[in-house]
C-alpha positions in Angstrom: 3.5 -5.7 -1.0 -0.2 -3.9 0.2 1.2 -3.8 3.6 4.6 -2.4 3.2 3.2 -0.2 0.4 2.8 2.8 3.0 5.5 2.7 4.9 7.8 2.5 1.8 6.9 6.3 1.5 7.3 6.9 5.5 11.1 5.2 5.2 11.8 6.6 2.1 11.0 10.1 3.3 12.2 9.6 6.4 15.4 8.5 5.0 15.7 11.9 2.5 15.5 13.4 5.4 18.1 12.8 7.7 20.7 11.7 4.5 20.0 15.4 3.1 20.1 17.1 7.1 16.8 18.6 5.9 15.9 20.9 9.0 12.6 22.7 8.3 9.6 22.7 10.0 7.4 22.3 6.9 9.3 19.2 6.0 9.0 17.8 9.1 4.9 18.7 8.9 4.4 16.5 5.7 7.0 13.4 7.1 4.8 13.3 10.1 1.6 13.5 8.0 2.8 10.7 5.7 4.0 8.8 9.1 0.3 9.1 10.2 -1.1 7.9 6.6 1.2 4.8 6.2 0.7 3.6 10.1 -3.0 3.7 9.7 -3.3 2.3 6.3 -0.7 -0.5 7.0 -2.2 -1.8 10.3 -5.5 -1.5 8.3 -4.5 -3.9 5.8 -2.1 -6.4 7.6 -4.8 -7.3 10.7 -7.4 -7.4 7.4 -5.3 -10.0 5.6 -3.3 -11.6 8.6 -4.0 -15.6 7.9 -6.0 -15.4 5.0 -5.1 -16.6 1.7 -3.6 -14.9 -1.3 -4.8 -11.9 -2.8 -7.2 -12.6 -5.5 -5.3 -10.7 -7.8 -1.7 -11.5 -7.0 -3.2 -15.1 -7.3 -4.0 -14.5 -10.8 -1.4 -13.3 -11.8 0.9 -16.3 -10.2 -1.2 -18.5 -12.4 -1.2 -16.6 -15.0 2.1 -16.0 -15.8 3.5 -19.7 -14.1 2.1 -21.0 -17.7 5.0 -19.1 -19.7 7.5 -21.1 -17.8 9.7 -20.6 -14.7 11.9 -17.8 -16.1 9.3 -15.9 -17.2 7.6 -15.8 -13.7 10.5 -14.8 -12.1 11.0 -11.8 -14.3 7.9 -10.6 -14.7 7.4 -11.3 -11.0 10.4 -8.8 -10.7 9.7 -6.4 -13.0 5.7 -5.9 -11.9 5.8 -6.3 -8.6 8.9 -4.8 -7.2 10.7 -2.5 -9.8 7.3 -1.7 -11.1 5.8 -0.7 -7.0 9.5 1.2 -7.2 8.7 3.3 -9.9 5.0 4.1 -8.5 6.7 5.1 -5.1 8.9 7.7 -6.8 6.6 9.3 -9.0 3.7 9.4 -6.2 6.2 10.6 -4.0 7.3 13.7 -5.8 5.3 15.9 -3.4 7.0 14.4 -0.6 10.9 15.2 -2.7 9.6 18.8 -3.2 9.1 19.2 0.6 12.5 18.1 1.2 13.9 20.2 -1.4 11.9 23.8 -1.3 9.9 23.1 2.4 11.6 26.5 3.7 10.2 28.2 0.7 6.3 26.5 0.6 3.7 29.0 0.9 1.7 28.8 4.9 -1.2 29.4 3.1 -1.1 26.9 0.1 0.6 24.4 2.9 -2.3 24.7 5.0 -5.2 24.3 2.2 -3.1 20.4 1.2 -3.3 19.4 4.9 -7.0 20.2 4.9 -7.4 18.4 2.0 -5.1 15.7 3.7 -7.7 15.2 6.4 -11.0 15.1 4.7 -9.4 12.5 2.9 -8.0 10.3 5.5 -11.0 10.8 8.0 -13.4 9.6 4.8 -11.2 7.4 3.9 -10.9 5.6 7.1 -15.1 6.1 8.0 -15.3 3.7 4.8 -13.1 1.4 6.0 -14.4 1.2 9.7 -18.0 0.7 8.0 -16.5 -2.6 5.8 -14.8 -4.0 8.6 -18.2 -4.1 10.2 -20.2 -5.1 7.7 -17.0 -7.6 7.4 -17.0 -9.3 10.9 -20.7 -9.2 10.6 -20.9 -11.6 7.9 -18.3 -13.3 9.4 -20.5 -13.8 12.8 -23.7 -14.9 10.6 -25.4 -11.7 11.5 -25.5 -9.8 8.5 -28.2 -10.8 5.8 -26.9 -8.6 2.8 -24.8 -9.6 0.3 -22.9 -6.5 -0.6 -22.2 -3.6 1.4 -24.2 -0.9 -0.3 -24.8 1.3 2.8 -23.0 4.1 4.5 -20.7 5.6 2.5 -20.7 3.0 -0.1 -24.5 4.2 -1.2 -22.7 6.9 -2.8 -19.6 5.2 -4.2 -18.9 1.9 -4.6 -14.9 2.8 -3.6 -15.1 5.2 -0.8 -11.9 4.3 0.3 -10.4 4.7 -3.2 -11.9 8.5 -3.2 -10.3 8.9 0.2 -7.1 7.7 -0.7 -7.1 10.1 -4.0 -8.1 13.2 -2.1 -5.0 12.1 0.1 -2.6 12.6 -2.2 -4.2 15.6 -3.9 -3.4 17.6 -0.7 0.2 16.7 -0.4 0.1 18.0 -3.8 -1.2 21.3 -2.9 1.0 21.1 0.6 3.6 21.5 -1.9 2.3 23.5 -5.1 3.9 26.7 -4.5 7.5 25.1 -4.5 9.3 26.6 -8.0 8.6 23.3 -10.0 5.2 22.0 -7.6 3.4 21.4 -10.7 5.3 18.3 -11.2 3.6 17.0 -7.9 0.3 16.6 -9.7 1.3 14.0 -11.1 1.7 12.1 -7.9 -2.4 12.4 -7.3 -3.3 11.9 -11.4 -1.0 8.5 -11.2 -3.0 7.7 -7.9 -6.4 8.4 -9.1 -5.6 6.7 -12.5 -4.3 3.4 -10.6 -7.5 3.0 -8.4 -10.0 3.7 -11.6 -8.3 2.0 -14.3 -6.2 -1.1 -12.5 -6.8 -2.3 -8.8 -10.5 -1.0 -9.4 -11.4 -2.5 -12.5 -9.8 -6.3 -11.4 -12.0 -6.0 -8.0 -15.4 -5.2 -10.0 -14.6 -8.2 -12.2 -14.4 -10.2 -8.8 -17.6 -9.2 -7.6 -19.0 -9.7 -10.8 -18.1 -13.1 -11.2 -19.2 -13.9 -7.7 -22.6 -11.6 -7.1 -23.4 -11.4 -11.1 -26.9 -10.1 -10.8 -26.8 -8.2 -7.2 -23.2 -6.4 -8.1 -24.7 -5.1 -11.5 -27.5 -3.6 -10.0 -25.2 -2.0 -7.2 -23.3 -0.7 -10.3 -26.2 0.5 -12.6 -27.3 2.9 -9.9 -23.8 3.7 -7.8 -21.3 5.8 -9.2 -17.7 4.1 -8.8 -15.5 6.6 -7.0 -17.0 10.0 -6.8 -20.0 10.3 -4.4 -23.0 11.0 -6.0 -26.5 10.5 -4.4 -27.8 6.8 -5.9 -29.7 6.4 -9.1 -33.1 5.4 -8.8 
C-alpha cells in the first residue's frame, strides 16, 4: 500500500483528466507536479523495502487483529487498509479536484506561490531521505558507528521527511486557493500533517523506543519532532 500510495493520486488525477476532457494549462501544471511527487516518492519506497520483511506496523496490526478471528481480519483488513487509504486519497486530493474543476480560473500569482511551496518541500523532503539512505547502507556495510541518525537534517527534526511531505501538500493547496470554494483544499494539507503527527509518527517513535530506549529518548528530549528547530542543549 506505501508504494502505490503516490501514484494512486497520479492515476486518479490523471484519469479526471482525460474522463472530464479537462484542457487547461494550469491543470496540466499541477498533474505533472503530482506525476513528479508520486514517481519519486514511490521508487523511494519500493527499492527501500524491495525483499525485506513486513512493515512493522502492518505486522502489528495482522497480529493484532488475527486474534478476533478470521472474519474480523478480513473486514477490518478491508475497511483500514483499502476503503480507509480510499477515503484519505479523496480528501487529500481535493486540491488536485479543484484544479480540474476551476484550473482556468486559478490565480498566476497564488498558482505560483503553491509550486514554490511545492519545491522547498520536495527538495527537503528528498535531502532527508538521501541523507537516511546513507546513513542506511552505512550501517548496512558495518561502517557507521552511530545508532540513530541524528545528523543532517534530522538534528533539527526527528521527521524531516514528514515536514517535507506536509509542506508538499500545503502548496497544492495554495496552487489552488483562489478557486471559488479553495478553502476546502486545506483540508487536504491539515489531514496530511495530522496523519504524520498523530498516527504513522507516533507508531514509529514507539519502535524506536522499544528498540534504542535510552539513546531514542535523549534524541527526543532535545529534537523537536517535525518542525525544525535548532537542538536543545
Amino acid at each position: 500500500m506505501d508504494i502505490f500510495y503516490g501514484p494512486a493520486f497520479m492515476v486518479s488525477l490523471w484519469a479526471t483528466i482525460l474522463l472530464t476532457l479537462s484542457m487547461d494549462l494550469n491543470t496540466y501544471l499541477v498533474a505533472l507536479l503530482v506525476t513528479l511527487w508520486a514517481t519519486r516518492l514511490s521508487l523511494r519506497i519500493a527499492r527501500k523495502n524491495w525483499g525485506k520483511a513486513e512493515d512493522p506496523r502492518y505486522r502489528a496490526w495482522r497480529t493484532a487483529w488475527s486474534q478476533h478471528g478470521k472474519v474480523y481480519f478480513v473486514l477490518r483488513s478491508y475497511l483500514q487498509i483499502n476503503l480507509l487509504q480510499g477515503l484519505v486519497v479523496v480528501v487529500v486530493g481535493l486540491p488536485l479536484v479543484l484544479a480540474v474543476v476551476y484550473g482556468p480560473t486559478l490565480n498566476q500569482s497564488v498558482l505560483l506561490l503553491g509550486v514554490c511551496i511545492f519545491f522547498c518541500g520536495l527538495i527537503y523532503e528528498s535531502i532527508a531521505d538521501f541523507q537516511l539512505d546513507r546513513f542506511l547502507a552505512r550501517k548496512k556495510a558495518g561502517t557507521e558507528p552511530a545508532t540513530l541518525m541524528t545528523t543532517g537534517l534530522f538534528r533539527f527534526s526527528r521527521r524531516p521527511n514528514y515536514f517535507g511531505e506536509s509542506v508538499i501538500w500545503w502548496g497544492f493547496a495554495v496552487m489552488t486557493l483562489s478557486a471559488p470554494i479553495g478553502f476546502l483544499g486545506l483540508l487536504s494539507p491539515l489531514l496530511i500533517t495530522y496523519i504524520l503527527t498523530k498516527v504513522t509518527g507516533p507508531m514509529l517513535e514507539a519502535i524506536f523506543l522499544e528498540k534504542y530506549p535510552d539513546e531514542y529518548k535523549t534524541y527526543m528530549n532535545k529534537t523537536s519532532y517535525l518542525v525544525p528547530f535548532p537542538p536543545k542543549k
